[in-house]
N, C-alpha and C positions, 0 to 999 in steps of 0.2 A: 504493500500500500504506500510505504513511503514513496519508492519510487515511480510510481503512478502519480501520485501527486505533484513531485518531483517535475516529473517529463509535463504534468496538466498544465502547471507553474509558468514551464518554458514554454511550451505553446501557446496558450495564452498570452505572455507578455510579447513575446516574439512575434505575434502575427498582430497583436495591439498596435505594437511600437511602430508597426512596416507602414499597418493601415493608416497612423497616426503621421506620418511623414508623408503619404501618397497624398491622401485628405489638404495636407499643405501646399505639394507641388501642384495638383490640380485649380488649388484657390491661386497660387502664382501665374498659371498659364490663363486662367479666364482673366487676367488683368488686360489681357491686348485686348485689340477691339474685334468686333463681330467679324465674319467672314463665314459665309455658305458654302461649305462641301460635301454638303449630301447630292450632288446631280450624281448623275452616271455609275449606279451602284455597280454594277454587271463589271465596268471596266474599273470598278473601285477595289472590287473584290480579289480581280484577276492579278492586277499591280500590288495586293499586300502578297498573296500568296508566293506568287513567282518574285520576287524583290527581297520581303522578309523572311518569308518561308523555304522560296526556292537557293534565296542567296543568290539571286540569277547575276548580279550584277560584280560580286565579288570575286568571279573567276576572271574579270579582266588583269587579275595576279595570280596565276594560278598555283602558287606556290605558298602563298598565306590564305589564299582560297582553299584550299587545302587542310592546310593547320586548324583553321578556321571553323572549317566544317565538323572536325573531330569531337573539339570542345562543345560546338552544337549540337549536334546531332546526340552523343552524348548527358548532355546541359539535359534533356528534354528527356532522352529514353531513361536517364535514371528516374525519372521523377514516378517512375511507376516502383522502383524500388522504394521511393520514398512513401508511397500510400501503406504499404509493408511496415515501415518502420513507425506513424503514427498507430496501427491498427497495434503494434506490440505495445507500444509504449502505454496505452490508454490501456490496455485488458491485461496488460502484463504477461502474454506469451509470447513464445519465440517463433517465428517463423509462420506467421498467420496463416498468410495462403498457402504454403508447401501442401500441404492435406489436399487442399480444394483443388489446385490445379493442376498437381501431378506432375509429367513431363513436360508441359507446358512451361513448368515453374523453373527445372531446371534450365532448359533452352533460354526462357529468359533471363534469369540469374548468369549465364555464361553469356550473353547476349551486351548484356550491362557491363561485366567483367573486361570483354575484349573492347569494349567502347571506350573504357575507365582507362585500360592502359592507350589506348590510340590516344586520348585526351593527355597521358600524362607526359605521353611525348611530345605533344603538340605544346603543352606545358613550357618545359622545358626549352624547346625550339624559341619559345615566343620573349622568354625571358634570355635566351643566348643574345637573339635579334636586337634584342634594346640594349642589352651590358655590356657586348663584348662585340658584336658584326656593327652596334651604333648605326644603324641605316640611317642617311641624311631625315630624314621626314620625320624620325624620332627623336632627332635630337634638338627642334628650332629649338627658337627663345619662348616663345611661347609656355614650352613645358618643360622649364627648368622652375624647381621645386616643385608642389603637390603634385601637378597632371603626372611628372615624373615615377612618384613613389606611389602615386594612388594606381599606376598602373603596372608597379612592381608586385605592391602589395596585394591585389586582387588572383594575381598567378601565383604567389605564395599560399594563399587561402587554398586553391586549386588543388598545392601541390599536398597540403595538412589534409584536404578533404578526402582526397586518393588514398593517402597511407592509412587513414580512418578506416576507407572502404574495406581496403587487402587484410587489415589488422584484422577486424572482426570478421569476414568471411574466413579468412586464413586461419585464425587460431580456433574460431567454431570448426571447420573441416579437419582439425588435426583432432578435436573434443569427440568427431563422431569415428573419427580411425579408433580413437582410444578405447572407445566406450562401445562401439559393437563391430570396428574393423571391415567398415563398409564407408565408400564417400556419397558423399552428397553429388558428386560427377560435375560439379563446377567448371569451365572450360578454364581458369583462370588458378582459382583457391586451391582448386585441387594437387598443383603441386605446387602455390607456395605454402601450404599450409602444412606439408610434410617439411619443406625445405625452412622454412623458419621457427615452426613448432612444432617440428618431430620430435625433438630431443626433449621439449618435457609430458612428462608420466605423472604429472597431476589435473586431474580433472579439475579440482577448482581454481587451479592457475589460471588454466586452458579459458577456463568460463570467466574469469577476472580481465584476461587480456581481451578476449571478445568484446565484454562491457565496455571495456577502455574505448576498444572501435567504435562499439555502436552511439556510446555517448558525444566521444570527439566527433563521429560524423554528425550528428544531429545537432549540435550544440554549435558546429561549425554552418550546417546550412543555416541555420538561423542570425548567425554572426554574418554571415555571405546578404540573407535577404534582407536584415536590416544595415546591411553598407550600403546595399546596392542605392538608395536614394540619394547620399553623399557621393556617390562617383559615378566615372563617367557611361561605369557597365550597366545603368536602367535602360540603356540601349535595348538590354535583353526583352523587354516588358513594352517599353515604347514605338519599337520598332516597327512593330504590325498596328497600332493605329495613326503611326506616321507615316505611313508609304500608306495605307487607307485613305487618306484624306493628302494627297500626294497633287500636287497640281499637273492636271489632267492636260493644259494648253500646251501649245507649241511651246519651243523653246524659244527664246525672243518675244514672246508677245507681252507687253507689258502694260500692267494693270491701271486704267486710269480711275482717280478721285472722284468720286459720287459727286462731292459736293463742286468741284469745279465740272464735270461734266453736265450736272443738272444748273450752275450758272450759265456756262453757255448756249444750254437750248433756251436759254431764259432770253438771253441777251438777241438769239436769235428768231425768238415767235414774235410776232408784232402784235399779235393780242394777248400777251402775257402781262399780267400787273406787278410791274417791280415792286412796288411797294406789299403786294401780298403777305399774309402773317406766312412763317414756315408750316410746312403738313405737322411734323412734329415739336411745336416753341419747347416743349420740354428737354429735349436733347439739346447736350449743352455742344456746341459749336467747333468742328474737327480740325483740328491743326492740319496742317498742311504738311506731308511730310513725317515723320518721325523725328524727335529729338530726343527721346526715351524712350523704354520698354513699353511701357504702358499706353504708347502711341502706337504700337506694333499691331500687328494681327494676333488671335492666338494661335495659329499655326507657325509664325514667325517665334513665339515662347516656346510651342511645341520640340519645332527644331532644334530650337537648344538645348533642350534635356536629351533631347536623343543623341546627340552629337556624340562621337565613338571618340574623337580627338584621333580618328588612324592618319590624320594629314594626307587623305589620297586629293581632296582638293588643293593646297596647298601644293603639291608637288605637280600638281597640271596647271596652274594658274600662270598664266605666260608672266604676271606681272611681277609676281615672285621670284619666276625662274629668271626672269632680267634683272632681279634685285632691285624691286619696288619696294616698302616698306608692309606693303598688301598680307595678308593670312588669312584666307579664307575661315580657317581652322578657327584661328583666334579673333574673328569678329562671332563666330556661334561660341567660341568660350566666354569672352566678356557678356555678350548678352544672358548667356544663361548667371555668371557670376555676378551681373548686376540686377538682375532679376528676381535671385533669390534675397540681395540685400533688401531691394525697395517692398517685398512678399514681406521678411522677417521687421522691417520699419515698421509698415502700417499695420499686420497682427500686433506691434509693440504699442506704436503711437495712435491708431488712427487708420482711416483710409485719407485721412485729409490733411497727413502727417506730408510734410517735402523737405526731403534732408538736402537740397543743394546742390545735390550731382546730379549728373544725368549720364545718358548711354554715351551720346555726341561729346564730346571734348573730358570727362572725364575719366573713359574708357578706350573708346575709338577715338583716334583723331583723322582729323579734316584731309589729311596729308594720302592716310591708308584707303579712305574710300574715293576719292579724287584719280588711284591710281586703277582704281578697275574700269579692263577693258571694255566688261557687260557682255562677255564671250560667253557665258553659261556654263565654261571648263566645268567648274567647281560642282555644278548641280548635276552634269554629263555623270561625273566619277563618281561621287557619293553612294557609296554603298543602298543608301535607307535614302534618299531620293530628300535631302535635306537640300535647299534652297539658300544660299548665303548672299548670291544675287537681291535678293529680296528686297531685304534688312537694308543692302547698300544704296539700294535707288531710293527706298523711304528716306534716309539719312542726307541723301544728294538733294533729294525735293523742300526739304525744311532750310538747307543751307539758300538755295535756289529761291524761291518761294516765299519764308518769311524771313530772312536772314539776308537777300539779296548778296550772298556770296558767293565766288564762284573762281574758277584758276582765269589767269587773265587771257589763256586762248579759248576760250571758250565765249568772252564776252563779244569779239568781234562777228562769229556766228550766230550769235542770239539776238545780236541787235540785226545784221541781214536776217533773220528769219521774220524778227518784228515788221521792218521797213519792209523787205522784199520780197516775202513767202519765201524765199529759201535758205540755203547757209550762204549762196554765192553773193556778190557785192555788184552785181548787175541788175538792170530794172527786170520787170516782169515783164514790160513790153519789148526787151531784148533778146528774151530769151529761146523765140524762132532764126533768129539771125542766122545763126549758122548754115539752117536750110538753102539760105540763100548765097551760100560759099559756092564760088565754083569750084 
């Protein structure tokens, strides 16, 4: 009974604490403003599956596509081992479904096993990749300190979680050699559990080191779910209703302002009354642009909780690889990092609490989003069909818009576009002339 209450204890708080941070990131993401992406379910459905699901997009590497897949694939098929492990914990038996499902159970159990080790190499690979091979794209500026270790420490978790698994499989299978000289036929356990727990001949050792596994595994997934909303692995959870809600438009085509769109057919109908009250006086009056999170979309918050930090934008972004000051990567870090501050402000102060900062000049500066080409590289790569284009044209539009700023080549085509409908510095009535070239 202790231990039942024990394990109730930890599930409970463990799944309180997850829900109690999710409950919070959710209240940070509805901070952006409204935006409609229920159209085109059919092809909403098809883009999480093949994207999140399929991983379609991560074999443009097929060498961490790879790695990659292990650790997924994996990630997912233990978690049926894991229904196993709550149904013992709560009734205090060992091995629940063995009985029920037979051969089935073993095939799966050895199923898990071979996954468990492909994962712990994949492990291993992924942490050599970042400490010692240093691939450019892991080592920017960007993610010196936390991104750094938070991505160290999550494959360490991995690697304590793995040894948990073999410990308790391994030393249970050497408990049942002992005890009736028959295995459990484990594709895996079965011989490390002679090879590391042959040599002892006590059964309550045998069952003490098992404990040891099954609590460090358990006691580790729940340290694993409640990181996961502090780092950048909610990836795992976020993923599939991020490519869900994935924008379905061409690439290029960019989103115009409700509110300057519906000025100008204003300007344009001749029986429209300027002076008319607004449809809605109660909505309070949209910035032009972004200057902060909170002027964002929620899909624009979205995106930065999903953010992997794997730099595959970043390492395509022409502006970068010419040595721009540009990071794809790190305009979805800061937003999510200043997002969470302005979230934890106004649960502390207010919603009506404004600490000073903002996304524009004290996060991003003017410099990094000025140097994007508007190529879409960054949104091409992305694994999870994250958007950083986005974010940088909001940012460009409030600089532009109500800030009237702007680099100074850019002034002389905007003023030809004003005067002359084009970017060129010629009349409009010039613009057949060439026709007339012999």
């Amino acid at each position: 009974m202790i231990q039942i209450s024990a394990f109730a204890l930890l599930l409970i708080g463990g799944v309180g604490f997850f829900s109690w941070n999710v409950y919070k990131i959710r209240q940070n993401i509805l901070l952006g403003r409204k935006l409609d992406r229920t159209d085109n379910a059919a092809d909403r459905w098809k883009t999480m599956f093949l994207v999140a699901l399929g991983q379609k997009k991560m074999f443009t590497r097929p060498i961490p596509a790879l790695l990659h897949l292990c650790l997924y694939v994996a990630f997912v098929i233990t978690q049926i081992e894991l229904i196993e492990i709550v149904a013992d914990g709560l009734s205090g038996g060992h091995r629940s479904l063995k009985d029920s499902l037979g051969g089935f159970y073993t095939f799966m159990i050895s199923f898990i096993e071979i996954l468990s080790v492909l994962a712990f190499f994949a492990t291993v690979a992924f942490l050599a990749r970042r400490n010692m091979l240093k691939l450019p794209r892991l080592t920017m500026s960007e993610l010196k300190g936390w991104p750094t270790k938070d991505a160290n420490l999550i494959l360490i978790f991995e690697i304590i979680l793995l040894v948990c698994i073999f410990t308790m499989n391994g030393a249970d299978e050497a408990a049942q050699l002992l005890h009736s000289d028959t295995s459990y036929g484990f594709a895996v356990s079965q011989f490390i559990g002679p090879l590391f727990f042959g040599g002892i001949k006590s059964t309550e050792t045998l069952h003490l080191l098992e404990q040891i596994g099954w609590w460090g595994h358990i006691t580790m997934v729940f340290v694993f779910l409640n990181y996961l909303p502090y780092s950048k692995h909610f990836h795992i959870l976020l993923a599939f209703p991020n490519t869900y809600y994935s924008n379905l438009e061409k690439k290029g085509k960019f989103s115009n302002m409700e509110s300057v769109t519906n000025e100008v057919k204003l300007m344009l109908d001749p029986s429209a009354d300027p002076f008319a009250a607004p449809a809605n006086p109660d909505e309070a009056p949209q910035r032009f642009g972004a200057k902060d999170v909170t002027d964002l979309t929620w899909k624009n918050l979205l995106d930065a909780y999903t953010c992997t930090e794997c730099g595959r934008c970043t390492s395509s972004c022409p502006a970068n690889i010419t040595g721009k000051k540009l990071s794809p990567r790190k305009i979805m870090m800061d937003t999510r990092d200043r997002l969470m501050e302005v979230g934890d402000s106004q649960r502390k102060h207010g919603k009506d609490y404004q600490d000073g900062k903002s996304l524009l000049g004290d996060y991003i500066s003017e410099e990094e989003i000025w140097a994007c080409t508007s190529c879409n590289a960054c949104v091409q790569e992305c694994p999870v069909n994250i958007d950083p284009l986005s974010i940088i044209v909001d940012l460009r539009r409030y600089l532009v818009m109500e800030e009237s700023k702007m680099p100074t080549e850019l002034t002389g085509m905007l003023t030809n576009i004003e005067n002359n409908g084009a970017p060129w510095q010629f009349s409009p009535n010039d613009r057949l002339n060439w026709a007339n070239e012999d």
